[in-house]
N, C-alpha and C positions, 0 to 999 in steps of 0.2 A: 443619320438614319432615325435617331430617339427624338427626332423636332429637338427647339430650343426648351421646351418644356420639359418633356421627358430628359434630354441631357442636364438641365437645372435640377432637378430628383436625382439624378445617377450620380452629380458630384457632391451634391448634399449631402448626400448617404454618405459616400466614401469618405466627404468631409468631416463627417459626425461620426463616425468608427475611427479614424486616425485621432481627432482632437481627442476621443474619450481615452481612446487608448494612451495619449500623452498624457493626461492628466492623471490614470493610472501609474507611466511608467518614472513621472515626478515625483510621486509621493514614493516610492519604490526607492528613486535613486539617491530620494534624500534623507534616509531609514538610516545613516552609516555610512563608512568606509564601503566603496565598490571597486574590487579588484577588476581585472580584466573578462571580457566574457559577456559583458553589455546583458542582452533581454536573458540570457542562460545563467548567467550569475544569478540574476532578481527572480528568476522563476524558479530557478534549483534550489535559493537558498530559502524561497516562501512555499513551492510545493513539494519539495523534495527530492533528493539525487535522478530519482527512475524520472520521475516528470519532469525534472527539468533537461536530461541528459535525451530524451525521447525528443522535445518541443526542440531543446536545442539542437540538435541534429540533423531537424526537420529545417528549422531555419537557416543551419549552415548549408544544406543542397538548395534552399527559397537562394541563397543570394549567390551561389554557384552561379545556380541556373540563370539570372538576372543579370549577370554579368555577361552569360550569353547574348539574355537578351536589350542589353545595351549594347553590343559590339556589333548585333545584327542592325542595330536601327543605322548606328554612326557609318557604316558600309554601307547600306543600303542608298542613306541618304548622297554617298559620297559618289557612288554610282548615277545617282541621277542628277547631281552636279557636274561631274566630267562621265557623260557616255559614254566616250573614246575612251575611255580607264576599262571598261568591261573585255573580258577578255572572250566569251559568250555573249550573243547574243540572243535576246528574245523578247517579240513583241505580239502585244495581245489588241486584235482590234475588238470594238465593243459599243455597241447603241448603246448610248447614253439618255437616250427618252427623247432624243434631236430627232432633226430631218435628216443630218449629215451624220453616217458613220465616221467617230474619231478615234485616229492611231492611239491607245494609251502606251507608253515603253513602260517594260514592269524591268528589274534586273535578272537575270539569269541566275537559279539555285546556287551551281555550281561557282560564280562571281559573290556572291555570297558566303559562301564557304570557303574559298581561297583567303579572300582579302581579309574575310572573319578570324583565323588563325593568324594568319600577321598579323592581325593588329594585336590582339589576345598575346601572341611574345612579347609585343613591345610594350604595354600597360606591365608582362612581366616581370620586366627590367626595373621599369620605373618602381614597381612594388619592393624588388628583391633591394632597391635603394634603400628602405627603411622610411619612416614615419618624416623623417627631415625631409625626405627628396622628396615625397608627397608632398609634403606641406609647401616647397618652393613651385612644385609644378601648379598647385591648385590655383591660383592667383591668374597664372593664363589658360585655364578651362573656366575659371567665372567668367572675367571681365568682357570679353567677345560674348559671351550669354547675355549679361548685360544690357549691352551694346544692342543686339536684337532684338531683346525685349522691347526698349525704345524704340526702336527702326518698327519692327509689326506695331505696334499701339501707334505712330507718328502712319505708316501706313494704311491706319485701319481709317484712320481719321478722314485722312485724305483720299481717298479712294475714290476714282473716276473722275478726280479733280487733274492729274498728272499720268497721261499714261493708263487710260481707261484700256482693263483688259476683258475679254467678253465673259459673262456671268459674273462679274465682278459690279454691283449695283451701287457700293457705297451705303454710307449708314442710312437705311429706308426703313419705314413703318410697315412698308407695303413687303418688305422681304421679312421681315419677323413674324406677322400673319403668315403669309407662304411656310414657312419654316416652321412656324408652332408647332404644330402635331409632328408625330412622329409617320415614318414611309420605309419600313422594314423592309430590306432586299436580300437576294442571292447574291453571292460571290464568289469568286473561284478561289480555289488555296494561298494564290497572292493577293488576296484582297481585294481584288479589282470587281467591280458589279458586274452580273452573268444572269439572263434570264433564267437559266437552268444550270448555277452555279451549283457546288460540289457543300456549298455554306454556309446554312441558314440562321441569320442572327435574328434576337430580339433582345430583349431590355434586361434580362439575363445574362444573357452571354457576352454585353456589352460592358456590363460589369465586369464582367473578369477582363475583360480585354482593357477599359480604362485602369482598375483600381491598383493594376507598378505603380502607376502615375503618385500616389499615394504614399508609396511604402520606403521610400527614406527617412522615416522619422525616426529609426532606427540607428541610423550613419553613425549618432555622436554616441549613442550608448555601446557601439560594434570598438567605439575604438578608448573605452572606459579608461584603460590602464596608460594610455598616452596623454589623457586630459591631465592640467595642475586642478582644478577644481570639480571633480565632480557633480556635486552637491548642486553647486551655484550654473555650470554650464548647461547640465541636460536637461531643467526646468526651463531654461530661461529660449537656449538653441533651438530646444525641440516644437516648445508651443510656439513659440515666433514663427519658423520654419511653418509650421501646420497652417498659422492663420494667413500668414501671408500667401502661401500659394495653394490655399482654397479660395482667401478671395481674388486671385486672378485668375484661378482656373472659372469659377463663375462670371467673373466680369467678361472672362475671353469669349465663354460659350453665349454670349448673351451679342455681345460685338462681331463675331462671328456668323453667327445667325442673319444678322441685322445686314452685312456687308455683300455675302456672293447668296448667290440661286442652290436651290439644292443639287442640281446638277453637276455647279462647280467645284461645291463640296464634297460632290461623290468621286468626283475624277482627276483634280487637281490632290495628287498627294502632298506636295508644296506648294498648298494655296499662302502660308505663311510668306514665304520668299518672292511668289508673283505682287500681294498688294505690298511690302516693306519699303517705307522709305526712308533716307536716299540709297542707302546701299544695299541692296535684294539679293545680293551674292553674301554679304554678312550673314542673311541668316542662315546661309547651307554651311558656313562654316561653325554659327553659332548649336546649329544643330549635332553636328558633329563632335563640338567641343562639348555640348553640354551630354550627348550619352557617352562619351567617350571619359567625362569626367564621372557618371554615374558607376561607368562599368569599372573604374579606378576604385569607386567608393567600395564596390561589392568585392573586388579581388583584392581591397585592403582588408575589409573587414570580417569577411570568412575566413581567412587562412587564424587570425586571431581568435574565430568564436572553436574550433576546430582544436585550435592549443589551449585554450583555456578549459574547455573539456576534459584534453586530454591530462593537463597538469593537477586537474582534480583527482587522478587515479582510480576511475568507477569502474572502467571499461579495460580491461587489461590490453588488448583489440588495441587501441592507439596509440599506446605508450612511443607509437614511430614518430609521434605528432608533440609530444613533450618538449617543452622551451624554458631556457630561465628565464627570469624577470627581466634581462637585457638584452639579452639576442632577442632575432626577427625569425618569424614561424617560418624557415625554409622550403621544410617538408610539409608542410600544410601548404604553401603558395603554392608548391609542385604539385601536391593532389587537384586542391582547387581549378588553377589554371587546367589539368589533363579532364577535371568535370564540365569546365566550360568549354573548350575547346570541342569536348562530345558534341554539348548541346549546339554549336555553334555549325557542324556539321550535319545538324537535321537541318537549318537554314531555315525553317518557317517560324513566325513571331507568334502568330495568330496560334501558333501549336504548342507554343512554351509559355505566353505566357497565364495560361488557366493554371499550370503549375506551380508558378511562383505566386501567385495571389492566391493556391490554397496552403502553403507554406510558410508564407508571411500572414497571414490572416491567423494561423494555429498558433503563430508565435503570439499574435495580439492576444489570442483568447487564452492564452497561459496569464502573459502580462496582468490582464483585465483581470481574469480568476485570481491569480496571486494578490492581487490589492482589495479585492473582495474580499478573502481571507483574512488579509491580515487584520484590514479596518471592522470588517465584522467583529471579530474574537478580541479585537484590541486590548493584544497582551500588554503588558508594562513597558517592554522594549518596545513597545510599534511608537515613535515617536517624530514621525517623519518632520522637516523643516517646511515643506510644502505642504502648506492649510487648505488648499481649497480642494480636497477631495472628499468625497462620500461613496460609501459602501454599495447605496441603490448605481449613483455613475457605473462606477466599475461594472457592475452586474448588467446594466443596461445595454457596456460598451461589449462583450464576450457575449450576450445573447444577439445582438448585431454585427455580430464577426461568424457567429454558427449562420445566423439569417443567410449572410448576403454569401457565405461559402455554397448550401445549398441553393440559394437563387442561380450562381453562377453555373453549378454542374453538382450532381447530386453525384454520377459517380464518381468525378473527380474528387468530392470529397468525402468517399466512403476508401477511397486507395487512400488520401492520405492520412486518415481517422487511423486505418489499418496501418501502413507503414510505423505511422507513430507508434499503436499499440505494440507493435511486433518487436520495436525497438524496446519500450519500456518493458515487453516480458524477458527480452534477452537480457537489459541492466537487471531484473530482478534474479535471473537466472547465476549470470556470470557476474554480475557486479559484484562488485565490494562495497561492502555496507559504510556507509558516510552518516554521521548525524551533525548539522547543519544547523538543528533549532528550527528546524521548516512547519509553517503553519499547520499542517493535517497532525503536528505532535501538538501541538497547542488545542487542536480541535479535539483531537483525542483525550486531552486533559479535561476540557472545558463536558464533554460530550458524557465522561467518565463522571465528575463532579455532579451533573444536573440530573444523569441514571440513579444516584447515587442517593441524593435528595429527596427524588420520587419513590427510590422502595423504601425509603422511611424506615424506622425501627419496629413497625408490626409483625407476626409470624408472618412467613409467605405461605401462601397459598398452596396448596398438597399439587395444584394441576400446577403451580409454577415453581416446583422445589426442584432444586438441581443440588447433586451431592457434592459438596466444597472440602474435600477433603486435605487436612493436614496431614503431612506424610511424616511420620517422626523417622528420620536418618538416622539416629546414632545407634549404632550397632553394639548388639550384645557379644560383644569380641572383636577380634582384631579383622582390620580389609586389606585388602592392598593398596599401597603407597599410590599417593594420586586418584582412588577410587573413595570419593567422597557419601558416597551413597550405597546399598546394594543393588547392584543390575537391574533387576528382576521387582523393585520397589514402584518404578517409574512403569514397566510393563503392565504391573498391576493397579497403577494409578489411572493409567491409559484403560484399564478393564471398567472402572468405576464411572466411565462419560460414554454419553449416547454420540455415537459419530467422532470424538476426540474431541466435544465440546465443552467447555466447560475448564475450571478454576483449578488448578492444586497448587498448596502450598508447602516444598520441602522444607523441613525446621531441623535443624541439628543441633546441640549446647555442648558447647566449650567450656570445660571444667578449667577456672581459674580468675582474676582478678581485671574485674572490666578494664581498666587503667593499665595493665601490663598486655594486655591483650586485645587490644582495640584493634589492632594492625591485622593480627595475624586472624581475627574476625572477617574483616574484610578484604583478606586475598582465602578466608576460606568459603564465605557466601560467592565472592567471583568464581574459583574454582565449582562450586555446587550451580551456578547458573549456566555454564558451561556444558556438566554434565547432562543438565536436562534439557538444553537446547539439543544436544548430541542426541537426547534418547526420543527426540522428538515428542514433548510432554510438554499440554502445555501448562505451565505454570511458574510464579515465582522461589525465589530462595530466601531465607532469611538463617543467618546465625545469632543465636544468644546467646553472651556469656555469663555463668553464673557461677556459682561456689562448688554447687555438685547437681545432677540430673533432678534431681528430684527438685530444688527451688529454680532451676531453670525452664522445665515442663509446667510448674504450676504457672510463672511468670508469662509461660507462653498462650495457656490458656484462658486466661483470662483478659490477655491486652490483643492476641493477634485478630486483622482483620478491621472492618469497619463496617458500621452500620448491620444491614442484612447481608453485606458481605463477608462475613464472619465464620470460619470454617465451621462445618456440624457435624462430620466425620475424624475419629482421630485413627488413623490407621497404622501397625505398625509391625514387627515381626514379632512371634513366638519367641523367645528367649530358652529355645533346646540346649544351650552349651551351661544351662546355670548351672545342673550339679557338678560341671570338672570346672568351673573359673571358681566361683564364688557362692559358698550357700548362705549366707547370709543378703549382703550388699544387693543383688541382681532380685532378689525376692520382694524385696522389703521397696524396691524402687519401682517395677512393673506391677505389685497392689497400691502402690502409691498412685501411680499415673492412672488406673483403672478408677481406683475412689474419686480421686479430681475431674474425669471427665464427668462421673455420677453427679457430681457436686456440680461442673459447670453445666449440667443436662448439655452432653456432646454425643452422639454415637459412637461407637466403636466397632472398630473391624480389625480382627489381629488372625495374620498368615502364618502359618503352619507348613511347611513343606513349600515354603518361597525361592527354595535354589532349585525345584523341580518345578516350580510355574514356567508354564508355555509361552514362548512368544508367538507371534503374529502367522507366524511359518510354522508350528507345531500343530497340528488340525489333532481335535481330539476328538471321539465317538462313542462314549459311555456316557453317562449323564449326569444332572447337577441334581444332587438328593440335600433336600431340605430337611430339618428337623426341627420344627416347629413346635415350642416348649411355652416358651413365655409371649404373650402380646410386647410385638415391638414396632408397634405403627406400621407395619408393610415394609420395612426397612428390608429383609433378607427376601421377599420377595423381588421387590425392584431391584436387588443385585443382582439374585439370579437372572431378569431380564437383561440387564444392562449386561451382563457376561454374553448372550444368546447375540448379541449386535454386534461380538467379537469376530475376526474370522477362523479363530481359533477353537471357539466354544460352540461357531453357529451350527454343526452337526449336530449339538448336543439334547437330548429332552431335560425338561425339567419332573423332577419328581419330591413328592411334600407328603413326608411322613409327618402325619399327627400324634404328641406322644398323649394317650390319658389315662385316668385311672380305670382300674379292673373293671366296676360297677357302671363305669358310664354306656350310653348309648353309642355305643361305635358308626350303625348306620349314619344315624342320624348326625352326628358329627362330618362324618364324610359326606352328607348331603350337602351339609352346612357349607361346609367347606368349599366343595366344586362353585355353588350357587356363588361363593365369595368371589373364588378365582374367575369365573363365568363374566361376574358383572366388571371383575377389575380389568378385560380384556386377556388373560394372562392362559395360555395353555399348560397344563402338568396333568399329572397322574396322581392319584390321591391315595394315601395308605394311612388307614391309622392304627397303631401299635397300642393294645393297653395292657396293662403292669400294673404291679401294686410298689408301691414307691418303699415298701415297711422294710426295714431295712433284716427283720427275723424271717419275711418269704422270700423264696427262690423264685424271681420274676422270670421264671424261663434258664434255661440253661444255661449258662457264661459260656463264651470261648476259653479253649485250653489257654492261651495265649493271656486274658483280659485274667482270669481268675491269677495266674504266676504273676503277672503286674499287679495286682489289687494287695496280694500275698509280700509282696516285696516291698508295695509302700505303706500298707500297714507297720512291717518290723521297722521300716527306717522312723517312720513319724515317733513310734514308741520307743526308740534307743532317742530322739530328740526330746522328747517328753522328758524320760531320764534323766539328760544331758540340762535342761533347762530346772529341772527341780532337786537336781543334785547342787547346780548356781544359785540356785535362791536358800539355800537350806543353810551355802558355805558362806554365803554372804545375807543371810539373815534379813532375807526382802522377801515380796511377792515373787511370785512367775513372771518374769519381764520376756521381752520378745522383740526385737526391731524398735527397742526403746522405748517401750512401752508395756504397760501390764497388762497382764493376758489370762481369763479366764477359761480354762480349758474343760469341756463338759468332753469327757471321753465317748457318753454313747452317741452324743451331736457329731463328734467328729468322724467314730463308725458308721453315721448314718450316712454324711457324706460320701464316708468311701463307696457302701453298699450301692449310693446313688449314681453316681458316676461309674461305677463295676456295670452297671444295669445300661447304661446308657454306652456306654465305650463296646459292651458284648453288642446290643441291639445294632449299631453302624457297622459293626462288621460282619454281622450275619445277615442286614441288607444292600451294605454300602460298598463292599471290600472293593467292586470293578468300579465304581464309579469316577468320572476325572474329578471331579470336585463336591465337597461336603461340606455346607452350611449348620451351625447348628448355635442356640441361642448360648450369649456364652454367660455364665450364671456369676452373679457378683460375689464379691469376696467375703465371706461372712463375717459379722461383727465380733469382734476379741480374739480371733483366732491368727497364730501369728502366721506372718507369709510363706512361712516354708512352708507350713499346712498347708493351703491355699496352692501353692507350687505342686505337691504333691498329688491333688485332687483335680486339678488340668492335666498334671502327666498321666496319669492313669485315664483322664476323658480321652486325651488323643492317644494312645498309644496304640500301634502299628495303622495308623488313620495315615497315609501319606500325603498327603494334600487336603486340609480342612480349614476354614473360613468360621470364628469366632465373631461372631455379632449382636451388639447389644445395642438395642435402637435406645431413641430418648422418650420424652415427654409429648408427642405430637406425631399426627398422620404425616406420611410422604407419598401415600398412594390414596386416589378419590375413585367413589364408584360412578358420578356423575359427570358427564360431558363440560 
């Protein structure tokens, strides 16, 4: 039908996707050692378990179904060698473009389908034999192949010399002109030509119907784990194989053309066996031997690509299909054989095989991708023994495997685009996670390294800053056994990213001697990467060990991170339990870690009421009140948005108390303000509160509650004053404090309390319903020792159940400008 020109392009193509794909699947198989599993081994182990357990899957139904459709041809053909064998009969008459209507015999579906299952048992014998009894039968399904090959080529020769048969012209000029062009017809479901067949080919769908012809290039890699040499067989088997029979499938269609009418081409189904000489009956048997040895090929090597799947253990699903290294895939022959056997009872070839050519085609365009991959990224390992590949080949060879799937049927290959997919979201689903060393981690590497490069060490950008928050883990008191983290840590890390996008880093330090604790570092970073897989968070883990918290936070801050990937958040809990553990130790190490973040210019974020933070399921309806003290680059503004993208907090408003002094312009402030919020995109409510910060005026009324707290940490600071210059007096030194000397200005330190009294009343006389409170959290004063500093936070938060300390850095996070 494609003339000999159009059928010269059809096997070209098909020739140039098969060779490119060998010479992909050479450099593949000579990378290493290759277990059993042939093109799902090299694909699984270059694009990884889901893609290769998807592709290979896809290829174990392509050679099912292929075995079908080899069992239909060897029948088929066998029926029209002995008629009398048909136990049905059916004949189709049909103009053939003559004067004379001629009888064509087609076989009967039903003869088809009978004879197609017996043969299918007995191919399953010979299988269940093992790889030996294959390999004794193969030698009499070649050598009869053989044999016919000569007998046609010795008959093409001679043709009309011996037993001239009609449309049979012998090698003529005059018939290769005739035949050039291509003469598209109708045909019925048997293939036979029909004016107003059911069938309509063209140079598309002739494609699929040649391009089986093609797809045994696969045979030697299907049976990987039976070969002695790998390396050295499937380079050398497979391109041999490839070039040798493209160039006789060109030389045939070129001899072919030249020899009968197009007439007799269309109606002679075994025009092969009419011109053969001497023996013409050889080639019905050669034909018979050669699909019957194909369809041997496909029910050896599926049952194998099937078990090697399964013995990978991705798929829980298979585990029935499991074999050792010396047993023969039983249970996989029995599924195989019950899938071909299916196909072998729809009886039509013309119907199966667009199936197996979009199946086998997907496996090449894995193949082809996988060497793309590797040669592209060319890791250290990519070492293949076979040189003559290039990265453009491969790519060339996988966008001409998509080409000619679509040329052949678009929807055909959008089911098995789909199929595939549907299988690859199940391995992702139910599979069991395998690391392989599969190219997309290498690309991942390489992909990571070159982002990495390009954001350079300059600040970023305020419209490109993403908050990278380190999450300090180690808890101010004891957790439960196996709870490496607090709960409610990762929840609230999860609150810090727009969508769950974005970095965190959990750090925890191990008090003690790097060299005694090296081990138990690293089953307690495993342990912490565990947990926040569990809490669905993403980020990594790291343990430090150090002498004590305070040389292991500063170590962490100053080396964790890389580049602009460098945490800028240090986030961490409120340490509530310091006056019954320890009033020294726990003070003296949380203004430690506050000064160091100052020093390393870090933000800071420290939770307050973190064992009542909401998860995802807790919908809250009061709102997020800001207090807004000090410039900190927009930093507690963008939290509070980033909380609003919560589903937890999206009921919530936002509201931005201004705190200023007595004499300032309140309006005006608040103009100020909204005009800010306005241009940063940002909805709130704006209040501003002004006071006299002096610590001799009554800014307003205290709460009963904030004045008893202010009262009680007044007496205690002053019984520590005592207690500290009662030590220095009996030891004859300055005022020390957390090892260090400490200048204490008593009305400085009143002033503070006054300060905080003022600010601790002010939250709760407008914040008491609100779900969350923001408020700047003020640095530690110089010379004053930490329990001071302790005592001047407990009194800011006190009765505050849920509040948000935040101290931005040295640089915007939010831009007014597009």
């Amino acid at each position: 039908m494609a003339g000999i020109g159009g059928s010269l392009l059809l096997v070209a193509l098909c020739g140039i996707c098969t060779f490119l794909t060998s010479i992909s699947l050479s450099a593949i198989a000579t990378n290493g050692a290759m277990k059993g599993g042939g093109p799902y081994y090299l694909i699984g182990r270059a694009l990884g378990p889901e893609v290769g357990v998807s592709i290979g899957l896809c290829f174990f139904l392509g050679n099912a179904v292929a075995g079908a459709l080899y069992v239909l041809g060897a029948v088929e053909t066998f029926l029209k060698a002995v008629p009398a064998a048909g136990i049905f009969r059916e004949t189709v008459s049909q103009v053939n473009g003559t004067a004379v209507a001629q009888p064509i015999q087609s076989p009967s579906s039903h003869d088809l389908q009978i004879y197609g299952i017996v043969v299918t048992i007995i191919l399953c014998f010979i299988v269940f034999g093992g790889v030996k009894m294959i390999n004794r039968v193969a030698p009499a399904f070649l050598i009869p192949v053989l044999f016919s090959l000569i007998c046609i080529f010795l008959g093409v020769i001679l043709a009309r010399k011996d037993h001239p048969a009609e449309g049979v012209t012998g090698l003529s000029l005059e018939t290769i002109k005739e035949n050039w062009s291509s003469d598209y017809q109708k045909t019925n479901a048997a293939g036979i030509p029909e004016t107003d067949g059911s069938v309509t080919w063209d140079f598309n769908s002739l494609v699929g119907l040649f391009f089986p012809a093609v797809t045994g290039i696969m045979a030697g890699s299907n049976r990987s784990s039976s070969l002695k040499d790998t390396q050295r067989s499937i380079p050398v088997g497979t391109l041999a194989a490839t070039l040798v029979t493209s160039a006789m499938y060109l030389v045939s269609v070129v001899l072919f053309g030249a020899v009968a009418s197009r007439e007799k081409l269309l109606t002679d189904r075994l025009l092969t066996a009419t011109i053969a000489w001497p023996f013409p009956s050889l080639i019905k048997i050669g034909i018979i031997l050669s699909t019957m040895g194909a369809a041997l090929q496909s029910l050896t090597g599926a049952p194998r690509l099937l078990a090697a799947i399964a013995n990978d253990d991705i798929l829980p699903i298979l585990n029935y299909f499991k074999t050792t290294d010396t047993s023969e895939p039983h249970a996989a022959t029995f599924f195989t054989a019950f899938l071909c056997i299916g196909c072998v009872i729809i009886g039509n070839l013309d119907l199966i095989t667009p199936t197996v050519t979009m199946f086998f085609l997907l496996c090449y365009t894995g193949v082809n991708l996988s060497c793309f991959l590797l040669d592209l990224l060319d890791a250290p390992s990519w070492r293949p023994r076979w040189k003559f590949h290039h990265w453009s080949l491969s790519l060339v060879g996988a966008l001409l495997c998509v080409v000619i799937m679509f040329l052949i049927s678009w929807s055909f290959t959008v089911v098995s685009l789909a199929l595939a997919s549907l299988i690859y979201k199940y391995v992702g689903i139910k599979g069991k996670a395998g690391d392989w060393g599969d190219g997309f981690k290498s690309a991942y590497f390489q992909l990571a390294l070159r982002s990495l490069r390009s954001l350079g060490a300059n600040q970023v950008h305020p419209k490109n800053w993403y908050p990278i928050p380190l999450v300090f883990c180690r808890p101010w008191g004891k957790l439960p056994e196996n709870v490496p983290c607090h709960p409610k840590l990762a929840d609230f890390a999860n609150c810090m990213k727009k969508k769950g996008r974005g970095m965190s880093i959990f750090v925890s330090i191990l008090d003690g001697d790097y060299h005694e604790c090296a081990e138990d570092a690293k089953a307690a970073c495993k342990q912490l990467s565990t947990y926040i897989d569990y809490k669905n968070c993403e980020g990594v883990a790291e343990i430090v060990v150090a002498p004590n918290m305070s040389e292991g936070f500063r170590g962490i801050i100053q080396t964790m991170g890389l580049g602009n990937l460098k945490p800028n958040i240090v986030v961490m809990r409120y340490p509530e339990i310091w006056r019954r553990e320890n009033l020294t130790e726990i003070p003296a190490t949380f203004v430690g870690i506050i000064n160091d973040c100052i020093v390393a210019n870090k933000a800071v974020v420290i939770v307050k009421g973190l064992d009542e933070w909401p998860n995802e399921y807790q919908k809250q309806y009061g709102t997020i009140d800001l207090y807004w003290i000090v410039r900190d680059g927009g930093l507690m503004l963008l939290l509070s948005q980033l909380l609003l993208t919560k589903e937890s907090f999206e009921s919530c408003k936002i509201q931005v108390f201004c705190i200023a002094e007595e004499d300032a312009d309140a309006e005006g402030l608040k103009a100020d303000v909204k005009k800010f919020l306005y241009d940063l995109r940002m909805q709130a409510e704006v209040f501003v509160i002004t006071m006299k910060w002096d610590a001799q005026t009554d800014g307003g009324s205290p709460q009963d509650e904030s004045l008893e707290a202010f009262t009680s940490a007044q007496q205690r600071i002053d019984d520590y004053l005592i207690q500290m210059k009662s030590a220095a007096e009996r030891d004859t030194t300055p005022l020390m404090a957390d090892g260090k000397t400490v200048i204490v200005n008593e009305k400085q330190v009143e002033k503070f309390l006054y300060t905080t009294l003022k600010l601790n009343s002010t939250i709760l006389r407008y914040s008491r319903m609100a779900s969350v409170v923001l408020v700047s959290l003020p640095p530690p004063p110089l010379n004053h020792p930490a329990y001071f500093y302790m005592e001047y936070m407990d009194l800011l938060l006190e009765n505050v159940p849920r509040i948000l300390l935040v101290r931005g850095y040295r640089r915007d996070v939010v831009t007014l400008f597009t």
